[in-house]
Structures are given as C-alpha cells and as structure tokens.
N, CA, C and O atoms as a printed pandas DataFrame, in Angstrom:
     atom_number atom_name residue_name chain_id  residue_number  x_coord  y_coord  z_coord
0              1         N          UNK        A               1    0.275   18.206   -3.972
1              2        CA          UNK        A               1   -0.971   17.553   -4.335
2              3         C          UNK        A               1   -0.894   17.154   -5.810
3              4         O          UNK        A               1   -0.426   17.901   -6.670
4              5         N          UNK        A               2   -1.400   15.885   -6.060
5              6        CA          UNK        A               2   -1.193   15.203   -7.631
6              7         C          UNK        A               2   -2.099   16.160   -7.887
7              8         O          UNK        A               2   -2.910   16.709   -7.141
8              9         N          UNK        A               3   -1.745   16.364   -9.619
9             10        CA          UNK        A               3   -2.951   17.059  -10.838
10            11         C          UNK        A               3   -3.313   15.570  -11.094
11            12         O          UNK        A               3   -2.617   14.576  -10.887
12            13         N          UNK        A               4   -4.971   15.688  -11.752
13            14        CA          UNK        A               4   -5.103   14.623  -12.509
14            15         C          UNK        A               4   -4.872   14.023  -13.381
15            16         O          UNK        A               4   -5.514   12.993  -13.589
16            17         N          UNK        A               5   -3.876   14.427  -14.223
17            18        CA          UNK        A               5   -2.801   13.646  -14.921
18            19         C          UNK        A               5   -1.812   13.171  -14.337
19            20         O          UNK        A               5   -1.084   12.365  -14.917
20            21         N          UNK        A               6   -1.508   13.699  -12.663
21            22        CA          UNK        A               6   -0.310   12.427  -12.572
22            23         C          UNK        A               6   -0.882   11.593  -11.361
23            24         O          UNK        A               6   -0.138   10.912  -10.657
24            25         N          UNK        A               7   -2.660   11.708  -11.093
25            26        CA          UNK        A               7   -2.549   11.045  -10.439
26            27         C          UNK        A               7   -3.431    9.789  -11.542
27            28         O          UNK        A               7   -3.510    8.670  -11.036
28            29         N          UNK        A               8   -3.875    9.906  -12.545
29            30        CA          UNK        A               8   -4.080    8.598  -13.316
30            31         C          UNK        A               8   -3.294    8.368  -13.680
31            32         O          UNK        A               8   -3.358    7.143  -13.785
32            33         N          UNK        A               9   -1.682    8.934  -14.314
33            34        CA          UNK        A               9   -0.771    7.825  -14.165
34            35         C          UNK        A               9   -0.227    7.225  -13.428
35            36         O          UNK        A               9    0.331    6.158  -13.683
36            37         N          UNK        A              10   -0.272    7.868  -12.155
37            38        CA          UNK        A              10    0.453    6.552  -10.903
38            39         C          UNK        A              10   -0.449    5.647  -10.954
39            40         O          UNK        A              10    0.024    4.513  -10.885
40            41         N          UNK        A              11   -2.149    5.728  -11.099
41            42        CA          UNK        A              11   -2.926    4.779  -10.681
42            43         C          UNK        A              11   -3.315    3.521  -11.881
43            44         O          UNK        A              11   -4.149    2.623  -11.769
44            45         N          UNK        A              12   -2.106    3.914  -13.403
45            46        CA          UNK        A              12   -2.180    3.330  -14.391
46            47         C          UNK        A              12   -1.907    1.719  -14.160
47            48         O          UNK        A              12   -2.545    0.795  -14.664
48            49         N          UNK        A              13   -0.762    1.636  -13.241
49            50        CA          UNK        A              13   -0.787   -0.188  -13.284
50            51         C          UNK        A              13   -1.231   -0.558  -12.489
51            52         O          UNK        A              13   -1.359    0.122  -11.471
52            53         N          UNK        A              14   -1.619   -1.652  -12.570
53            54        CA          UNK        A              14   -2.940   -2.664  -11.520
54            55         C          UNK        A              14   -1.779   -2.692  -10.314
55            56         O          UNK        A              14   -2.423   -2.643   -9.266
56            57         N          UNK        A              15   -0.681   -2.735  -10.072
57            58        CA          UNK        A              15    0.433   -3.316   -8.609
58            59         C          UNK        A              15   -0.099   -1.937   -7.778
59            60         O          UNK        A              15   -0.584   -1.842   -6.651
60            61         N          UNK        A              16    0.146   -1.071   -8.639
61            62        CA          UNK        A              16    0.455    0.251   -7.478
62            63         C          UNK        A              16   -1.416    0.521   -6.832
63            64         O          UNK        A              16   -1.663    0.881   -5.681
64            65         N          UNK        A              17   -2.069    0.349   -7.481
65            66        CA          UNK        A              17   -3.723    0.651   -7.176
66            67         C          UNK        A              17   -4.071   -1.006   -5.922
67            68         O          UNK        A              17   -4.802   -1.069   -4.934
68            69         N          UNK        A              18   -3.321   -1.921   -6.465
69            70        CA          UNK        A              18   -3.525   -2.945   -5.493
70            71         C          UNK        A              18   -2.663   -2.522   -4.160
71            72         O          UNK        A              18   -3.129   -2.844   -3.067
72            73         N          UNK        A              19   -1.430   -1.818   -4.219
73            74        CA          UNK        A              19   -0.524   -1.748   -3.152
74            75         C          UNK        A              19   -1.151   -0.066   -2.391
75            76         O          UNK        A              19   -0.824    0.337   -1.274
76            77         N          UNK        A              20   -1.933    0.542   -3.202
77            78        CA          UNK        A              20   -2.539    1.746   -2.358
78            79         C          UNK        A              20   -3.979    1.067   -1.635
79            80         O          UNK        A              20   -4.297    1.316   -0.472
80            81         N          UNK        A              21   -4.744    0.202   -2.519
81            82        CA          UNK        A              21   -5.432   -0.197   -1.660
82            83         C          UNK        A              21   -5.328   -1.143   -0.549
83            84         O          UNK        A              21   -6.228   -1.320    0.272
84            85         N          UNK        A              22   -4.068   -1.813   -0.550
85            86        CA          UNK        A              22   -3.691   -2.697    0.580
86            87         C          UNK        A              22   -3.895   -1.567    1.838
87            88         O          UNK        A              22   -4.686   -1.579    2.781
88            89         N          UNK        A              23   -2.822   -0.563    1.442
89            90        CA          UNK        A              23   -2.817    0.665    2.689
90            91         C          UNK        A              23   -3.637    1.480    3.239
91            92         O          UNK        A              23   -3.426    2.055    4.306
92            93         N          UNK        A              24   -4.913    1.621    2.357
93            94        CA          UNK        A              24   -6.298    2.250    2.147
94            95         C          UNK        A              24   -6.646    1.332    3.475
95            96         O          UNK        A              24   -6.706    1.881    4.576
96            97         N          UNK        A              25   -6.873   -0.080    3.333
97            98        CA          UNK        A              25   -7.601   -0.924    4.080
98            99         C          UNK        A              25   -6.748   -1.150    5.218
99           100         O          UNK        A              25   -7.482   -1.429    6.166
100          101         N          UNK        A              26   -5.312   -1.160    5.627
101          102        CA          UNK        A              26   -4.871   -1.778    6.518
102          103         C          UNK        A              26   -4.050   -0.595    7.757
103          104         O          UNK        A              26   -3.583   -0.668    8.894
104          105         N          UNK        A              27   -4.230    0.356    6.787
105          106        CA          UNK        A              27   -3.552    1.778    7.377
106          107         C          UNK        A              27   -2.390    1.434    6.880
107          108         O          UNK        A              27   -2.223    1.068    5.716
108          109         N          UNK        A              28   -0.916    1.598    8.327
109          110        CA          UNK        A              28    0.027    1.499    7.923
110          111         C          UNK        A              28    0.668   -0.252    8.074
111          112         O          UNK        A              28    0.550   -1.210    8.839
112          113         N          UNK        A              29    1.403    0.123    6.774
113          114        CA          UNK        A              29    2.087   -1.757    6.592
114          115         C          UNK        A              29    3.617   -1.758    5.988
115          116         O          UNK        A              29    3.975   -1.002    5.085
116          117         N          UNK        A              30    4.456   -2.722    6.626
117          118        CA          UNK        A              30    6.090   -2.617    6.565
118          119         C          UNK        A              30    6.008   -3.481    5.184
119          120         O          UNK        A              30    5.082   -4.250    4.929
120          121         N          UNK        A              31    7.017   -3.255    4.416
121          122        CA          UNK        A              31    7.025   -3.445    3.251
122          123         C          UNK        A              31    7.140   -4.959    2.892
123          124         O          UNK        A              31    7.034   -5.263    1.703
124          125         N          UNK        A              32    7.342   -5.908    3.800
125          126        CA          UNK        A              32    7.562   -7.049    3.955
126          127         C          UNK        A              32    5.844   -7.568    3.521
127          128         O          UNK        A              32    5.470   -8.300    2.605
128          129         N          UNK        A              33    4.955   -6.768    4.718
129          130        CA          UNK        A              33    3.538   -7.050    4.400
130          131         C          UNK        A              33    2.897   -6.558    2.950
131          132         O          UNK        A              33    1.818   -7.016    2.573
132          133         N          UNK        A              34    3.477   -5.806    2.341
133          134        CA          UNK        A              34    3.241   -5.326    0.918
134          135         C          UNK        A              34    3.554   -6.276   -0.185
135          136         O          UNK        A              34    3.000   -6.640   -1.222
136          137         N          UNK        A              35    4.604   -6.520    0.414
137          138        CA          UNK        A              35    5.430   -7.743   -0.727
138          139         C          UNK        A              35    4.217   -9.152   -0.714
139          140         O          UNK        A              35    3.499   -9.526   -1.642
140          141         N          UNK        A              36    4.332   -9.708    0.687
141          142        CA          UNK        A              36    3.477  -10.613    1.161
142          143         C          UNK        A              36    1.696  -10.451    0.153
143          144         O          UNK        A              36    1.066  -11.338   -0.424
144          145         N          UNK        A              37    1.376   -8.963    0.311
145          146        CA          UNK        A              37   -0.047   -8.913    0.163
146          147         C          UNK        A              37    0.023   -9.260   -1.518
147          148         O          UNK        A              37   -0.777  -10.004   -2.085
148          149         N          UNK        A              38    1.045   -8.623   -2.113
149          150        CA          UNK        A              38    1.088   -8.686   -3.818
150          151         C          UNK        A              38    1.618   -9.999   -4.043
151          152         O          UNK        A              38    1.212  -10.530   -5.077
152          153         N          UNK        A              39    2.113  -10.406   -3.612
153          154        CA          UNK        A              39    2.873  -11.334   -4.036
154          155         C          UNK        A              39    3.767  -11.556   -5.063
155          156         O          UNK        A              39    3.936  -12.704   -5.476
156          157         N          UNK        A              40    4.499  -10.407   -5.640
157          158        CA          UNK        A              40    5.962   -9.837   -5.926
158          159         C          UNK        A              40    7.253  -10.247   -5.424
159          160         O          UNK        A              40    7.510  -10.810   -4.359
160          161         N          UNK        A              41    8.033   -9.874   -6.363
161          162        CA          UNK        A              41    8.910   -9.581   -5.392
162          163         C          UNK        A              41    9.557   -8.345   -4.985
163          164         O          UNK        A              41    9.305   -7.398   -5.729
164          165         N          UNK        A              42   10.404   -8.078   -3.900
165          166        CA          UNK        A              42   10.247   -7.120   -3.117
166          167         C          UNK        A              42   10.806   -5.591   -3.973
167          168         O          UNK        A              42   10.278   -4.529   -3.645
168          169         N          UNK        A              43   11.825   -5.609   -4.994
169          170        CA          UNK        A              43   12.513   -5.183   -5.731
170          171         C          UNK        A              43   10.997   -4.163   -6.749
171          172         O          UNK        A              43   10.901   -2.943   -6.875
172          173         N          UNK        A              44   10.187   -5.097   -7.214
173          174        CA          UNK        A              44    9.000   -4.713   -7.933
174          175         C          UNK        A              44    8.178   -3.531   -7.335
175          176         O          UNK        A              44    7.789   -2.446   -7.768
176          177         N          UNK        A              45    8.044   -4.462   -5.704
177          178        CA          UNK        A              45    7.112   -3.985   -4.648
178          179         C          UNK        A              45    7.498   -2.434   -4.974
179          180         O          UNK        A              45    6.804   -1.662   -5.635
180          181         N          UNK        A              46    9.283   -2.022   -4.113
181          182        CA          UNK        A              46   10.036   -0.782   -3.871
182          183         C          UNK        A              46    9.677   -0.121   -4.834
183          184         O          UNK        A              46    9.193    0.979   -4.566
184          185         N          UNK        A              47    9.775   -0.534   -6.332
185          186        CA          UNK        A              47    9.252    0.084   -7.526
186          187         C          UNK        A              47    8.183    0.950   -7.350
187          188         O          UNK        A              47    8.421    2.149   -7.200
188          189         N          UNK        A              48    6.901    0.485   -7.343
189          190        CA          UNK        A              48    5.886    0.932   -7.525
190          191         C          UNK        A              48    5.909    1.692   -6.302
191          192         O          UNK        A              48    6.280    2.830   -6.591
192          193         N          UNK        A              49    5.737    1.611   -5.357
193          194        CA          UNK        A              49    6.031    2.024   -4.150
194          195         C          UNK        A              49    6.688    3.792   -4.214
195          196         O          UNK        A              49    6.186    4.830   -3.784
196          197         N          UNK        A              50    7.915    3.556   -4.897
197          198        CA          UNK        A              50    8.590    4.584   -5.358
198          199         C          UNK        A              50    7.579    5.895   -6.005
199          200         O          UNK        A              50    7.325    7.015   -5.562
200          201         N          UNK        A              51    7.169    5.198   -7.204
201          202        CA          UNK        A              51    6.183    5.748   -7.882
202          203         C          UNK        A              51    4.765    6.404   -7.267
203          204         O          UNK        A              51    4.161    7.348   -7.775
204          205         N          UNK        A              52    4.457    5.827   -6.302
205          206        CA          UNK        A              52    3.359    6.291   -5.245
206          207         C          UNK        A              52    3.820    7.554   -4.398
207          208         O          UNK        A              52    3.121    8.533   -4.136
208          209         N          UNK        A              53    4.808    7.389   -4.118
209          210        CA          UNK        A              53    5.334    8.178   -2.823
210          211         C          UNK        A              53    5.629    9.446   -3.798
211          212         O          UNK        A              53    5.325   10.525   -3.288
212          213         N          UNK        A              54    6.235    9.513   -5.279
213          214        CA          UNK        A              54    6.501   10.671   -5.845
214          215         C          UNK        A              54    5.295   11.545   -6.359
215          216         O          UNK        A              54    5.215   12.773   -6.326
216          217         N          UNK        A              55    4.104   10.378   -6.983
217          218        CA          UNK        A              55    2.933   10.919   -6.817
218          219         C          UNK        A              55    1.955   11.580   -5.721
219          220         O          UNK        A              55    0.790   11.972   -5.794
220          221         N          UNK        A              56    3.147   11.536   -4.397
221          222        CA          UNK        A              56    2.628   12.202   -2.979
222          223         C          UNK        A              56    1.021   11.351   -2.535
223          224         O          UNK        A              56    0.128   11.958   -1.943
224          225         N          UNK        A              57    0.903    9.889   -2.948
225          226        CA          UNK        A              57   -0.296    9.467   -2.302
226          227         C          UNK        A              57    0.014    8.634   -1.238
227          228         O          UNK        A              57   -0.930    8.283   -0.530
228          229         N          UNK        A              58    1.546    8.090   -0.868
229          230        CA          UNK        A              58    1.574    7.425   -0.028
230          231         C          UNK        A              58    2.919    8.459    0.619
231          232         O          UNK        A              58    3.614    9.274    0.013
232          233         N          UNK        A              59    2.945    8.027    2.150
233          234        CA          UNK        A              59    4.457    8.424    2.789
234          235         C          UNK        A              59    4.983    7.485    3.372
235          236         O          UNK        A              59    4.317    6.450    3.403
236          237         N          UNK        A              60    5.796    7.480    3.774
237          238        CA          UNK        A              60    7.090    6.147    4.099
238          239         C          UNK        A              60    7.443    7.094    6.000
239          240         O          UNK        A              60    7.097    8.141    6.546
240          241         N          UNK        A              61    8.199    6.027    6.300
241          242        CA          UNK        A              61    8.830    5.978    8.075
242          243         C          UNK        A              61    9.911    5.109    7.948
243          244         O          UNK        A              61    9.516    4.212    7.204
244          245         N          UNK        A              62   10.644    4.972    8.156
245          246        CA          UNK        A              62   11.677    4.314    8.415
246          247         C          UNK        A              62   11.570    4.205   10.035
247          248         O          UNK        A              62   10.949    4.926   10.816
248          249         N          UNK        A              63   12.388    3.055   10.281
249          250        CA          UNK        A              63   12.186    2.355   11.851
250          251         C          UNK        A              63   13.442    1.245   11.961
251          252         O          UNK        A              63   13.333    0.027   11.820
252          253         N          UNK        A              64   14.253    1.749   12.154
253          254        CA          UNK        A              64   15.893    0.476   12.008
254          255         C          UNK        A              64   15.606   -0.244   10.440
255          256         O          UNK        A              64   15.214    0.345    9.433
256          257         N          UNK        A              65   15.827   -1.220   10.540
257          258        CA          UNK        A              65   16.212   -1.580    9.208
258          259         C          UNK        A              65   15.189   -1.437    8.190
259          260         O          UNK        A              65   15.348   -1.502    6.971
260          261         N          UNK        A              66   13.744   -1.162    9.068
261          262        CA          UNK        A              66   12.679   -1.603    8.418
262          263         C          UNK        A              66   11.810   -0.533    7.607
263          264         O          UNK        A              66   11.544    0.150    8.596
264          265         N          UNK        A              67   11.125    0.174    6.500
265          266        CA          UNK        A              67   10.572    0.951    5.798
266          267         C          UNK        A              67    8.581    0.719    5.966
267          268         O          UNK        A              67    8.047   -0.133    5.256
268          269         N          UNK        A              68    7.890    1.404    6.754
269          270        CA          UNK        A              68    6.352    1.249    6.717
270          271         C          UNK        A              68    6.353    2.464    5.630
271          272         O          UNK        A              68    7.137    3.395    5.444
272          273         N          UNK        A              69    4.907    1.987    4.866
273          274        CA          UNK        A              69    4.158    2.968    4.310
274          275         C          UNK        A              69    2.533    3.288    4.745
275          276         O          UNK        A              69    1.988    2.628    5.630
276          277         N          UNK        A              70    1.920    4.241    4.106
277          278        CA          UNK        A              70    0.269    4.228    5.186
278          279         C          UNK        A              70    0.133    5.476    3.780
279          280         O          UNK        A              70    1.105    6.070    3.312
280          281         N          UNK        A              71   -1.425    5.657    3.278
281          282        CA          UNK        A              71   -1.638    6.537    2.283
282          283         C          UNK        A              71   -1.265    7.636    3.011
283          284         O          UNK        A              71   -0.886    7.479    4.171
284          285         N          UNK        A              72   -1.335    9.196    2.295
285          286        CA          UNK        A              72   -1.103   10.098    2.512
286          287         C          UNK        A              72   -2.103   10.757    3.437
287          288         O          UNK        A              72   -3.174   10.635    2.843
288          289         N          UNK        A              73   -2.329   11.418    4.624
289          290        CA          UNK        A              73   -3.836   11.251    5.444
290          291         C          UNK        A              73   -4.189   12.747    4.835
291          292         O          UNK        A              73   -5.263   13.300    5.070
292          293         N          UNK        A              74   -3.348   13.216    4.181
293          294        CA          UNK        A              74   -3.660   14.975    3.530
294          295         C          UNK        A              74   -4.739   14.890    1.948
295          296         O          UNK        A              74   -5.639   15.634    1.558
296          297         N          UNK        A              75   -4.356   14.098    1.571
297          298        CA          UNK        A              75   -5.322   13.687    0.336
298          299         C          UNK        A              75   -6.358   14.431   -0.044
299          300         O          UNK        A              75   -7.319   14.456    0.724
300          301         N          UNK        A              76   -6.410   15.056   -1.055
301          302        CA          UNK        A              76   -7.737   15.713   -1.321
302          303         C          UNK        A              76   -8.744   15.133   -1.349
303          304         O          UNK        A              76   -8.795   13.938   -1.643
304          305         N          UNK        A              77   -9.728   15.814   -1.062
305          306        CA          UNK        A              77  -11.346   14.941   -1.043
306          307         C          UNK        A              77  -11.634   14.263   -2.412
307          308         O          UNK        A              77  -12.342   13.266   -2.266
308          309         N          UNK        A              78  -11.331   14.486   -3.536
309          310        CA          UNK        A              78  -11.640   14.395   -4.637
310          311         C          UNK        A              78  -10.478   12.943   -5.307
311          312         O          UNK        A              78  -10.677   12.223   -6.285
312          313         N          UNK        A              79   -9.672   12.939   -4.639
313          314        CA          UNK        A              79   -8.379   11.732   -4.543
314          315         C          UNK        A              79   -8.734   11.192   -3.670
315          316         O          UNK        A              79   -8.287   10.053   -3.804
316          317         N          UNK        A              80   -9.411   11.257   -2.586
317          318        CA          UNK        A              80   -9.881   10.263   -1.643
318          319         C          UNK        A              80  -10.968    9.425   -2.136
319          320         O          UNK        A              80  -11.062    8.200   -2.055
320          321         N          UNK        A              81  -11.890   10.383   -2.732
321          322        CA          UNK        A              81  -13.207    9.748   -3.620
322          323         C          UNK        A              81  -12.487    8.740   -4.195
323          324         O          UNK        A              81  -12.546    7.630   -3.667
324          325         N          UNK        A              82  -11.645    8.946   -5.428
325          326        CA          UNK        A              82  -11.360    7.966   -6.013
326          327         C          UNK        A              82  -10.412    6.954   -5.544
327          328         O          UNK        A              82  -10.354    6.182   -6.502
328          329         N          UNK        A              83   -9.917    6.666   -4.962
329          330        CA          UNK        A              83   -9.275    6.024   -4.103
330          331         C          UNK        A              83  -10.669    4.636   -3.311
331          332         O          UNK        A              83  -10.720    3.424   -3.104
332          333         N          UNK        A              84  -11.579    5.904   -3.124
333          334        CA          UNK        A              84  -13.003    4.795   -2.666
334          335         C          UNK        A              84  -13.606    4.047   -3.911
335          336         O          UNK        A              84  -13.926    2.861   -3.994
336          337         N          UNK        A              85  -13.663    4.802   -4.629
337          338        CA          UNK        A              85  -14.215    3.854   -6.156
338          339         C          UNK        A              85  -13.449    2.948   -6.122
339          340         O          UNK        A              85  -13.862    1.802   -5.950
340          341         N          UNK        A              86  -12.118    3.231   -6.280
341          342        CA          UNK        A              86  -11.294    1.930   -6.244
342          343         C          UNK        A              86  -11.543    0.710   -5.507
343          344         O          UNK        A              86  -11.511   -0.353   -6.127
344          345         N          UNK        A              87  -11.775    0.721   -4.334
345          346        CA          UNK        A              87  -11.810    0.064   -3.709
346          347         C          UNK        A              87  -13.410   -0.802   -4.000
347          348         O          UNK        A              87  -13.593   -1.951   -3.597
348          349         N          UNK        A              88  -13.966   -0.381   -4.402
349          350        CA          UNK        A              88  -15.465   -1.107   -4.702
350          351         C          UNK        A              88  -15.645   -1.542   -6.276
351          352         O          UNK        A              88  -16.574   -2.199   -6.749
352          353         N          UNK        A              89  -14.694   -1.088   -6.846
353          354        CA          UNK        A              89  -14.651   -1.301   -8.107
354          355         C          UNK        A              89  -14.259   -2.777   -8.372
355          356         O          UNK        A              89  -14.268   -3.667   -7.521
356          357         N          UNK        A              90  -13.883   -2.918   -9.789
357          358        CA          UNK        A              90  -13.473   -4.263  -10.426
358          359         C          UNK        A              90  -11.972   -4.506  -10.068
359          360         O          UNK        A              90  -11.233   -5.238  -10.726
360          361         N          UNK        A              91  -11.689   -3.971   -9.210
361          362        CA          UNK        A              91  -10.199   -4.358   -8.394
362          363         C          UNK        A              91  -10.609   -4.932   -7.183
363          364         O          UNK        A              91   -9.694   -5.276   -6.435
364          365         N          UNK        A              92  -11.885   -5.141   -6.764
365          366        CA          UNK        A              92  -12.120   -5.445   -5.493
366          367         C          UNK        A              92  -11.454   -6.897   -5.099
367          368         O          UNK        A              92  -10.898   -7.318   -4.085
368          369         N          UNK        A              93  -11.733   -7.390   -6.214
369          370        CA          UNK        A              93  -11.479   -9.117   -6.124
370          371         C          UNK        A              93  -10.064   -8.854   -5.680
371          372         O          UNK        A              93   -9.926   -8.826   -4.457
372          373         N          UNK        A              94   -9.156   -8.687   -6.288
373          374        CA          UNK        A              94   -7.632   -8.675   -6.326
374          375         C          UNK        A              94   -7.161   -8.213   -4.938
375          376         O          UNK        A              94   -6.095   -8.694   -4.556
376          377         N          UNK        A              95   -7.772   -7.388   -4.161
377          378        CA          UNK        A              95   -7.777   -6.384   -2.755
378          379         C          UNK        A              95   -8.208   -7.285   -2.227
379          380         O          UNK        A              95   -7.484   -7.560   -1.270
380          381         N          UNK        A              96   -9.182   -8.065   -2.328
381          382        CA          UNK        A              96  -10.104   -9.289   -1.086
382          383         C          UNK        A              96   -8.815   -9.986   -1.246
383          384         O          UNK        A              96   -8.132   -9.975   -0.222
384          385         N          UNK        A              97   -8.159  -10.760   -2.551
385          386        CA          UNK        A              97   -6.907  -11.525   -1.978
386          387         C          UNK        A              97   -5.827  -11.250   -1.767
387          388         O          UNK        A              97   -5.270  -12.172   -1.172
388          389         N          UNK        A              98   -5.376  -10.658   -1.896
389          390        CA          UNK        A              98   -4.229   -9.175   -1.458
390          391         C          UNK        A              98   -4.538   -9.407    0.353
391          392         O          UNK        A              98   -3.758  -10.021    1.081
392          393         N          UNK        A              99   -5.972   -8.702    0.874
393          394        CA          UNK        A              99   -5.731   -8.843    1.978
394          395         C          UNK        A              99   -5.801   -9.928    2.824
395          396         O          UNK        A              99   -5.518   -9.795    4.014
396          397         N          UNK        A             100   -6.296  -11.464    2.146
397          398        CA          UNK        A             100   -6.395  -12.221    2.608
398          399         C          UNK        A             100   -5.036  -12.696    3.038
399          400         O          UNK        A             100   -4.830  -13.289    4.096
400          401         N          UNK        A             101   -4.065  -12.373    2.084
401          402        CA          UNK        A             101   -2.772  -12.559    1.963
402          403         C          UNK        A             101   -1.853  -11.856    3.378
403          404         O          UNK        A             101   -0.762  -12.176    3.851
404          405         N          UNK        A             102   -2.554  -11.095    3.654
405          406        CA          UNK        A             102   -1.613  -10.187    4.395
406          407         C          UNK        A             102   -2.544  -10.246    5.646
407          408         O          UNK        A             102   -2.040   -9.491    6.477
408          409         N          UNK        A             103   -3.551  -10.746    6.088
409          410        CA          UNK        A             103   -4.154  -11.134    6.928
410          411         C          UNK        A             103   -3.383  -12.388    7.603
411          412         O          UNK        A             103   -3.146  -12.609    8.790
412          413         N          UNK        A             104   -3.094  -13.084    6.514
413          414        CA          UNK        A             104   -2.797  -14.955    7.269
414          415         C          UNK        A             104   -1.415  -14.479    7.685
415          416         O          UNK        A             104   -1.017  -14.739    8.820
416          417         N          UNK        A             105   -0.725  -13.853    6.902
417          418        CA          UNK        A             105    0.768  -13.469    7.229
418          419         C          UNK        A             105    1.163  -12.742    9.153
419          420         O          UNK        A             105    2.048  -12.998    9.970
420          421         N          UNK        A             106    0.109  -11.912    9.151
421          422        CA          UNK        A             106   -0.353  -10.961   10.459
422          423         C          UNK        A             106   -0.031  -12.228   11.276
423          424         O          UNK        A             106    1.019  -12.436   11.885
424          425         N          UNK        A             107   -1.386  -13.256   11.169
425          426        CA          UNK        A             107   -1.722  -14.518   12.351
426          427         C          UNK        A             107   -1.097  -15.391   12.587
427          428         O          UNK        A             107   -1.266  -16.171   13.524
428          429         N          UNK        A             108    0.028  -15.423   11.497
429          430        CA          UNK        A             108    1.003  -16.468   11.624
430          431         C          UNK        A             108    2.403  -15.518   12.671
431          432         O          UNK        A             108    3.050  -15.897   13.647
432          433         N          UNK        A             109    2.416  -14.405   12.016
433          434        CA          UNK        A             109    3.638  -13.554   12.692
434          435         C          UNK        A             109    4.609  -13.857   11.811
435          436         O          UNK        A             109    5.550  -13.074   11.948
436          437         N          UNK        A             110    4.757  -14.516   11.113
437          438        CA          UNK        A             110    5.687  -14.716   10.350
438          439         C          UNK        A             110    6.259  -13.454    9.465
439          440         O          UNK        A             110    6.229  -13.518    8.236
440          441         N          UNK        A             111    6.557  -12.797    9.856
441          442        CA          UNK        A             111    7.075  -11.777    9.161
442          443         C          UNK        A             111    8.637  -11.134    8.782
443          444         O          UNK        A             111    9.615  -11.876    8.883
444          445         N          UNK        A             112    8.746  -10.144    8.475
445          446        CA          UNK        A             112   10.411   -9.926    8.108
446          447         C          UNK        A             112   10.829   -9.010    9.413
447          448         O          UNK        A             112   11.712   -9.389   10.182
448          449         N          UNK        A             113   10.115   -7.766    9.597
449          450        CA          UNK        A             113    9.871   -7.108   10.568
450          451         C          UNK        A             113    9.961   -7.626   11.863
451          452         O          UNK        A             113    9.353   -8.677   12.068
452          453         N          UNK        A             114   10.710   -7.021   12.959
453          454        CA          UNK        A             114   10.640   -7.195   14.461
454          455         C          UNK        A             114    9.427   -6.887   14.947
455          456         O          UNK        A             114    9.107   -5.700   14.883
456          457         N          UNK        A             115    8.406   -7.915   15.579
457          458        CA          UNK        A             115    7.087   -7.826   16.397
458          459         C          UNK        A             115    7.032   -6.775   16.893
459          460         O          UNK        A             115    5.948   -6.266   16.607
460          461         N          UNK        A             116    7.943   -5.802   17.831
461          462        CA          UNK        A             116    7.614   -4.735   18.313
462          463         C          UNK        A             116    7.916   -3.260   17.707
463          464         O          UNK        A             116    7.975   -2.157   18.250
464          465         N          UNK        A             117    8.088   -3.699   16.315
465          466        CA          UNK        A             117    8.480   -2.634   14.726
466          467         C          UNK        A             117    6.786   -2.775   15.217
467          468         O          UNK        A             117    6.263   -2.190   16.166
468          469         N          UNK        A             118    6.170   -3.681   14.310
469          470        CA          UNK        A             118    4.669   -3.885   14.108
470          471         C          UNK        A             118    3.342   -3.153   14.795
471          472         O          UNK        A             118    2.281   -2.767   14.304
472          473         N          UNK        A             119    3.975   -3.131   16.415
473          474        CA          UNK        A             119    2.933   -2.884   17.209
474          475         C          UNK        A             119    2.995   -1.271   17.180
475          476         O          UNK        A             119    2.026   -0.513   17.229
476          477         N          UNK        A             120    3.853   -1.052   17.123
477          478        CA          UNK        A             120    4.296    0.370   17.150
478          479         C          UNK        A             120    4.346    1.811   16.227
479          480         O          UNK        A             120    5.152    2.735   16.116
480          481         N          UNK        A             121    2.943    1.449   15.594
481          482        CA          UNK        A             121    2.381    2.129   14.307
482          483         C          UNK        A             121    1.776    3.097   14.561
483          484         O          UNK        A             121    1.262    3.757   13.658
C-alpha cells in the first residue's frame, strides 16, 4: 500500500493521473488503448505506467503479445477517495478527451490488440 508521500509523487505528473484515470473510468485497457487515450507515444505511455504499477495503484496481465492494465481493485479507501477527486477535479477536461479518444478508437476497432484479447477482460 502507497504512504502518502509516494502516492503524491506518482500522482505528480499530469500523464500518469490522466493514464490512472483513463483506467478509473474504463476498468481494464491494453496499452495500445492507453497510448491512443494520451496521445503519446507508447515508450512514454510504458514509462509512466511503470511508475504506477511500482506505486502499487495499477496491475498489469499479460495475454500473448499484448500487456492490459486496470487500477489496483485493493486500494485503500482513502486512495480511492482521491483518485475520485481526481476525477471531478481540474483534470476532468483532459479525462473527457482522453476518453473521447479511446472511445472512437473502441468503435472503430482499430486497434493494436487481437479483438478477442479485448473481449476477454
């Protein structure tokens, strides 16, 4: 479980608070849809990503070639709280297009991921 010193520094740069709230809102998403939602590139994405997962707020799956992440569902109540501020806060804007991003990506299918990686969450 993060102390609150390392969980305001994971939540220090705007990518990683946009890429926890992508997962907050969408559950679990293959890293292709992460990349897609930030609009990064994927190298950046893994970065921060990295940084989340050591801060124990997100966990990873592997699935053949492909890597999903989904927040941590153990989360303390008190890291969950904030995690909800987040989400209503002055990051909201950035999360509305983040998921708009990763919404159109879904409807198109266009993705990196095998369709039946996707369904299978």
């Amino acid at each position: 479980m993060p102390t609150e010193d390392d969980l305001f520094s994971v939540l220090s740069h705007d990518t990683r608070r946009r890429l926890l709230l992508l997962l907050e809102g969408f559950g679990e998403l293959c890293v292709c849809d992460l990349v897609a939602g930030v609009d990064l590139p994927q190298a950046v994405v893994s970065r921060h990503l990295a940084v989340l997962r050591a801060g124990e707020l997100v966990i990873a799956r592997k699935r053949g070639t492909w890597v999903y992440y989904k927040r941590r569902p153990s989360l303390a109540p008190w890291v969950a709280d904030i995690i909800a501020v987040l989400r209503a806060g002055p990051g909201a804007e950035a999360f509305a297009r983040d998921a708009l991003r990763v919404k159109a990506l879904q409807a198109q299918g266009a993705v990196c991921c095998e369709p039946h990686d996707r369904s299978d969450k």
